[in-house]
C-alpha angles and dihedrals in degrees: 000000000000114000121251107237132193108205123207145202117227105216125053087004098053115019132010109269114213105222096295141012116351111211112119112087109242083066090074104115122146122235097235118259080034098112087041099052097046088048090051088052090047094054095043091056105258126136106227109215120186116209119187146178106229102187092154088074086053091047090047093234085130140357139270090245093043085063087045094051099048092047087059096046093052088044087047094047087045084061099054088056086050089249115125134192120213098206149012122202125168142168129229103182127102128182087228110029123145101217105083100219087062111043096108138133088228116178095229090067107109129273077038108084106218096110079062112040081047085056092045084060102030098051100011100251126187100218095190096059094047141101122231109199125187142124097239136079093236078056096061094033090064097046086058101051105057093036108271129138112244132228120187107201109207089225121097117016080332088110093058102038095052078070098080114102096221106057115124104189113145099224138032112211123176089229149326100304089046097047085048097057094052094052092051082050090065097053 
């Protein structure tokens, strides 16, 4: 049987985000409710899978392994506070990036759903019966082309965001934990 994911975005979702591109360690800083609602999905059976847009890395504001560093250091802190993440993807292209290496058009840039459909083959996921949780429209964009049910949280730029006219998520949550209990109260 193919696993139930709820995927995440990492700023704004996950962590607080400063006023632009989170990646030096001393920026790690949890949205409260975060450890608890990561701990509440791991003991109801669902992988948790964050997908994030990294442009910094395309506008050359940080490095690649500067992204890399600082997802392992969020994942590592998780685990002291016995919540685990299955699973980190990230993209580093932008259409318009400077660095050279990374202006692409990809298809894992969010709204585009390739972070999801990798994680459908590299974990067996079951896309239809999944959460995708962010504070963004492309979040929500992307949850809704490859199945899944959408949650805007209203931290981050979520506030804002919610604003837009066309969203179609399916539920509005204040933040993680809050998004979390509602999706428990759907099993």
């Amino acid at each position: 049987m193919k696993n139930r994911a709820v995927f995440l975005d990492r700023d704004g979702v996950i962590i607080q985000e400063p006023p632009h591109y989170v990646y030096m360690p001393n920026q790690l800083k949890f949205i409260p409710g975060t450890i608890e609602a990561i701990k509440l999905l791991n003991k109801n059976n669902f992988k948790v899978v964050v997908v994030s847009n990294q442009a910094g890395i395309a506008y050359g504001y940080y490095l690649e392994k500067d992204a890399i560093l600082f997802n392992q250091l969020m994942k590592e802190e998780l685990e002291l506070h016995d919540a685990k993440i299955d699973a980190i993807y990230y993209c580093p292209h932008h259409p318009n990036a400077k660095v050279e290496k990374y202006k692409l058009d990809c298809n894992c840039r969010k709204p585009k759903p390739g972070m999801l459909r990798r994680s459908e083959i590299d974990i067996n996921i079951d896309l239809k019966r999944s959460f995708m949780v962010g504070d963004k429209k492309s979040d929500i964009d992307t949850g809704k082309t490859v199945g899944c049910k959408t949650i805007l949280v209203l931290t981050g730029y979520g506030i804002e965001e919610s604003k837009h006219d066309d969203m179609k998520h399916d539920f509005v949550a204040n933040n993680i934990y809050d998004a979390v209990e509602y999706i428990l109260a759907t099993m």
